[in-house]
N, C-alpha and C positions, 0 to 999 in steps of 0.2 A: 094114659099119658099124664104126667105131675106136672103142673104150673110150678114156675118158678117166682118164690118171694123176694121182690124185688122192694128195696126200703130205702125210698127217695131224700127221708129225714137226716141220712147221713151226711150227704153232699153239700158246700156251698152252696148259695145262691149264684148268677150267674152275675158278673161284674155287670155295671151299671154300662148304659153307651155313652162313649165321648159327645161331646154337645155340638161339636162338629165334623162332618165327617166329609172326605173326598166323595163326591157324586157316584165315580164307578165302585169305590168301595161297600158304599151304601148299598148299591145294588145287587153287588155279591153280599152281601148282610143280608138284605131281604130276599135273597137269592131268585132275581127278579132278570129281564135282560135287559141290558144297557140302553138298549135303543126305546124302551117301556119309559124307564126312568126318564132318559134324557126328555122324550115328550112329555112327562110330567114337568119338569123341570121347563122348559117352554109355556108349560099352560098355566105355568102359575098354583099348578097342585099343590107342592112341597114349598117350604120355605127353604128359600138358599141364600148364602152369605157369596158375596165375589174377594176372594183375598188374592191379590193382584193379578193373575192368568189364572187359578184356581175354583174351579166351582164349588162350593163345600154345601153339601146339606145339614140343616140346621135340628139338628134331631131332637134340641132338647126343646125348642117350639115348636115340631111338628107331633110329639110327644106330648105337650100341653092341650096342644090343639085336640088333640082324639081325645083325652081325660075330660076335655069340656064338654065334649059332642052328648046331646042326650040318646042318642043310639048307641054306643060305644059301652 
């Protein structure tokens, strides 16, 4: 059986993420269940923005956050 050569060099890069995003969006992104997130989002895990009824996760500070972490 042959492997097939697969040349990843060709493709874009993957678009950046918006710096805000709808909560349950987020979590079909991180392909997570809603009820996971939403208790993150409760505990203070995630950074969230409230834009008037709207929960938005703040992706492009929770993005900074793990860059800073020395585990990470």
């Amino acid at each position: 059986m042959e492997g097939i050569d697969i040349n990843l060099g060709d493709q874009p890069p993957p678009p950046p993420p918006p710096p805000l995003m709808p909560w349950r969006e987020f979590a079909d992104w991180i392909r997570m269940d809603h009820d996971i997130v939403r208790g993150w989002i409760r505990r203070g895990y995630i950074p969230t923005v409230k834009l008037g009824k709207h929960m938005m996760i703040n992706v492009a500070l929770l993005l900074e956050r793990l860059r800073d972490e020395d585990d990470f």
